[in-house]
C-alpha positions in Angstrom: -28.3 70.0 172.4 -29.8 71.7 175.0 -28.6 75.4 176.0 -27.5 76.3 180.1 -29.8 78.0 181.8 -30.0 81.9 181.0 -30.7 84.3 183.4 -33.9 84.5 183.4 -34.2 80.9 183.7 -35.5 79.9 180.1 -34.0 76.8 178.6 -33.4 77.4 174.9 -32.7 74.8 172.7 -31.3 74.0 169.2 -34.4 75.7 166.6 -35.8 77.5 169.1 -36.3 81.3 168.5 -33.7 83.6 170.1 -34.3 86.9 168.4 -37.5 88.2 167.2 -38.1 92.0 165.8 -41.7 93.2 164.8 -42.0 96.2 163.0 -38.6 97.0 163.9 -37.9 100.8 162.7 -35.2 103.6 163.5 -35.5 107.3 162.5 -32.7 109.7 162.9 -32.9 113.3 162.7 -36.1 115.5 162.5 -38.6 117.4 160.0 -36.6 118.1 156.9 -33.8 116.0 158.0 -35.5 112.8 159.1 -34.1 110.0 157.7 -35.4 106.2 158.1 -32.9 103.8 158.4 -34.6 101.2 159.1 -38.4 100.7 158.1 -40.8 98.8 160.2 -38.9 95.3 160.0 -39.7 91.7 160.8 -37.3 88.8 161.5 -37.2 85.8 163.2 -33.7 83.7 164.3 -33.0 80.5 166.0 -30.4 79.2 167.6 -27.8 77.3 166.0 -29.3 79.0 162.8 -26.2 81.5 160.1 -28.1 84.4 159.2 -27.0 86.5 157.0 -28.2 90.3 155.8 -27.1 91.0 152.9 -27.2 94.8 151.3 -25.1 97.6 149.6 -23.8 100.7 151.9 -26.4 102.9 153.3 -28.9 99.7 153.2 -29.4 100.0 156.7 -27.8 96.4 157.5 -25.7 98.1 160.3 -28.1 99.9 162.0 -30.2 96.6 162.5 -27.1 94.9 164.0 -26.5 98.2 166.5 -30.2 98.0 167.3 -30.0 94.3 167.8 -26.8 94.9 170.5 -28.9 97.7 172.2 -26.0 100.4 171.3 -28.7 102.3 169.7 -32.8 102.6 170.3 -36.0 101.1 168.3 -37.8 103.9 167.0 -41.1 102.0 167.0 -41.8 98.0 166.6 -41.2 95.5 169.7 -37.6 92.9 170.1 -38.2 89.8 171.8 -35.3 88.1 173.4 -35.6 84.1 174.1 -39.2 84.4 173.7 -40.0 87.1 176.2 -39.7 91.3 175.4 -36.3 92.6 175.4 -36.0 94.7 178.5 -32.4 96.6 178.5 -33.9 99.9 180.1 -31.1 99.8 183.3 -26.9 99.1 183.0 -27.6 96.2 185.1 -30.1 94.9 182.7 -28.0 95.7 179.7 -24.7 94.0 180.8 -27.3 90.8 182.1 -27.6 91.4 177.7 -24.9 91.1 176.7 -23.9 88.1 178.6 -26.0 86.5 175.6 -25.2 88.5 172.8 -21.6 89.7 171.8 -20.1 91.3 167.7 -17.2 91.0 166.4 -16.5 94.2 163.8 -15.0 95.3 160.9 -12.5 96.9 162.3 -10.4 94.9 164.5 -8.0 98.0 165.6 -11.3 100.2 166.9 -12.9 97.0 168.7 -10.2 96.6 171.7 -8.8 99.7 173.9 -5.2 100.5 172.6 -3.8 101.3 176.4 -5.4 98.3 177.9 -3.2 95.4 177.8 -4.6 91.8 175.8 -4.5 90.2 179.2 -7.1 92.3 180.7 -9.2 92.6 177.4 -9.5 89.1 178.0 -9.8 89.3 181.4 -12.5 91.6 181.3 -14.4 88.9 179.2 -14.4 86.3 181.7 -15.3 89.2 184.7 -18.5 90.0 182.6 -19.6 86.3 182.5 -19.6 86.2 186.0 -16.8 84.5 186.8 -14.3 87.2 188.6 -14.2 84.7 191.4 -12.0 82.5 189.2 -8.1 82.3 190.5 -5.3 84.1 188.1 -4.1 80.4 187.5 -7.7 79.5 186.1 -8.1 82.5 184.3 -4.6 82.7 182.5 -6.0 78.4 181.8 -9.0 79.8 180.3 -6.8 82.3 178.2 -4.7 80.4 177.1 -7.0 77.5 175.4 -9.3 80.5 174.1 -6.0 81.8 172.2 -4.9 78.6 171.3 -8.7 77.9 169.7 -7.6 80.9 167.0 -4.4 79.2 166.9 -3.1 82.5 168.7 0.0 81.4 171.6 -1.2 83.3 174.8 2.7 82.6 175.9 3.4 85.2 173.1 0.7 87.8 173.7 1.1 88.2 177.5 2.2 91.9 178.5 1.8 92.9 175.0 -0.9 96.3 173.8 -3.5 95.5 171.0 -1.5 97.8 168.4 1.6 95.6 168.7 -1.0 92.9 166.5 -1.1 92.6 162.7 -4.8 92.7 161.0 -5.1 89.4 161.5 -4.1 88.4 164.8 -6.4 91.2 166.2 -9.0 89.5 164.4 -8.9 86.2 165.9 -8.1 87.8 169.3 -11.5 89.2 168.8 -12.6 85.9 168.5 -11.1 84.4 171.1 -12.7 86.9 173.4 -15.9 85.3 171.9 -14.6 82.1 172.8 -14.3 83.2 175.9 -18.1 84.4 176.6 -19.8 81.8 174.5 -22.7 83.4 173.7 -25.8 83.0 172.5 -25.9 85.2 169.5 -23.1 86.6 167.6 -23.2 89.5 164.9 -20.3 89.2 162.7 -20.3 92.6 161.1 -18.3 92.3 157.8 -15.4 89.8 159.8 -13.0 88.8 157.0 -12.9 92.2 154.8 -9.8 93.5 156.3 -7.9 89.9 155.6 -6.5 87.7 152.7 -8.5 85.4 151.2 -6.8 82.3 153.0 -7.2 83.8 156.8 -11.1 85.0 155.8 -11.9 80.9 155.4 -9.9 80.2 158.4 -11.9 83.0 160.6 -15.4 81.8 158.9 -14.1 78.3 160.1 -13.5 79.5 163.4 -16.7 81.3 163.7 -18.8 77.8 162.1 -16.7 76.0 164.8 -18.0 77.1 167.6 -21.1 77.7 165.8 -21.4 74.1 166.2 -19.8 73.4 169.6 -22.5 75.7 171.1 -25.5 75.9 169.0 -24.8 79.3 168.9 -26.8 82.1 166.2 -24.6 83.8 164.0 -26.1 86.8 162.2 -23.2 88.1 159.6 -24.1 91.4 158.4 -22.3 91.3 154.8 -22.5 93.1 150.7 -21.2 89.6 150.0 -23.9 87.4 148.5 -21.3 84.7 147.7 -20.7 84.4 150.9 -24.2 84.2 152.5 -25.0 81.3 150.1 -22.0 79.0 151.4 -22.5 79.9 154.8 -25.8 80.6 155.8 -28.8 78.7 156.2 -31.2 82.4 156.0 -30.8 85.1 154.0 -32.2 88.3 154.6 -31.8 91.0 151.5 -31.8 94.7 152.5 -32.5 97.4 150.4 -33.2 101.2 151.6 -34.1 99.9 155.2 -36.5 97.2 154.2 -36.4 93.6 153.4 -36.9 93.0 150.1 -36.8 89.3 150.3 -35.7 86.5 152.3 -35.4 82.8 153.1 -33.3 79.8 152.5 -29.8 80.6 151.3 -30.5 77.9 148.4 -34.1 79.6 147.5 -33.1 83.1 147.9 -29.8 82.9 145.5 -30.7 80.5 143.3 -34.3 81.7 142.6 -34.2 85.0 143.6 -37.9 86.9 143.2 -36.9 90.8 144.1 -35.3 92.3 141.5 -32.4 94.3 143.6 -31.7 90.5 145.0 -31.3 90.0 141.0 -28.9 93.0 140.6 -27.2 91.9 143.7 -26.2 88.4 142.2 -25.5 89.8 138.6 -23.1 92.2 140.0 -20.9 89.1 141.1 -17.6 89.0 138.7 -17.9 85.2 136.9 -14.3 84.0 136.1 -15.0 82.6 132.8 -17.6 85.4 131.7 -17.4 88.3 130.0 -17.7 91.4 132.8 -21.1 93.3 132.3 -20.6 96.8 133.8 -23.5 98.7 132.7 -24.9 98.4 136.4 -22.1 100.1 137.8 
């Protein structure tokens, strides 16, 4: 299926590479106190493709993802955007950005502003796709069928503030927003670990959803091996800011080469198995 137009009038089609990194690195701090985060990376996504990066705390997995939404700089190495280099050096060019690329967090309750009401979170969606021409009757239409994707009422969320929301609802208001923008290239940074097993399936359900409607690249930044095998089709493994190993979720789990990748799937609680803990 073939993608609209982006801005800078590329046509981008199912396969074809969205996201490249070469050499990808960030330092923080200086001298004594330097500290590489992330160390002189290389990855390559395509759209329609689940990604996921898989890695304990402190692996650096984060700090990719705020590199990849340009909330933080590259140290050294070169991003390439739909083919050409990623250029988000004004506010004009970075908002143009993130048109393509949106996140939805951990966190649902520090992702929306608690004194803005959900009608203009969502509002302001649809005003950064360009569309602030749009009549109050065609935006509050466009709402309400992105709530009702989430199986969210808009009807019931009208005039109400994000802290009024359980857990749950804020995290598929969060993807209704997304929804809303449709694009590109969504980082789903660790999505379901604030919810119960049975709203987790129905998010990832959500998110494969319109995965599918759109074509669009879904880079979920996770410590949950299990689920990067049943959702992704790459798997990246992240140890102490590199990648250790990756490829295919099938090759990567069920042959794993590096041996933290190893430790990784070992450390996985088997039902019917006596618990080893003498990796703990």
């Amino acid at each position: 299926m073939s993608e609209k137009m982006s801005e800078n009038k590329v046509t981008i089609k199912k396969g074809d590479s969205v996201l490249k990194g070469v050499g990808i690195t960030r330092v923080f701090g200086y001298g004594k106190s330097r500290n590489v985060a992330v160390d002189k990376v290389d990855f390559d996504f395509h759209a329609g493709e689940v990604i996921s990066i898989v890695g304990e705390s402190g692996s650096g997995k984060t700090t990719i993802a705020k590199m990849i939404l340009g909330l933080i700089g590259v140290t050294e190495g070169e991003m390439y955007y739909n083919g050409q280099p990623r250029d988000i050096s004004s506010h004009k060019k970075k908002k143009e950005y993130w048109q393509g690329i949106q996140a939805v967090f951990q966190d649902p309750f520090s992702s929306f502003n608690i004194f803005n009401k959900i009608d203009d979170l969502l509002i302001d969606c649809i005003n950064l796709m360009g569309m602030k021409h749009k009549s109050q009757e065609e935006k509050v239409e466009m709402m309400t069928e992105a709530c009702s994707f989430v199986n969210l009422k808009y009807a019931e969320l009208t005039n109400k503030y994000p802290f009024e929301l359980s857990g749950g609802q804020m995290q598929r208001l969060m993807i209704a927003r997304i929804f809303l923008m449709k694009p590109k290239i969504l980082i789903a940074d660790e999505p379901t670990s604030m919810v119960d097993a049975c709203s987790r399936a129905t998010i990832l359900d959500m998110l494969l959803k319109l995965r599918d409607e759109i074509d669009m690249t879904i880079i979920f930044i996770t410590h949950d091996i299990g689920l990067a095998y049943y959702v992704s089709d790459t798997v990246y493994i992240m140890e102490h800011g590199k990648f250790v190993e990756s490829g295919s979720a099938e090759s990567v789990i069920i042959t794993p080469q590096a041996a933290y990748t190893k430790r990784l799937i070992s450390d996985v609680p088997k039902i019917h198995e006596e618990w080893d803990l003498s990796t703990v």
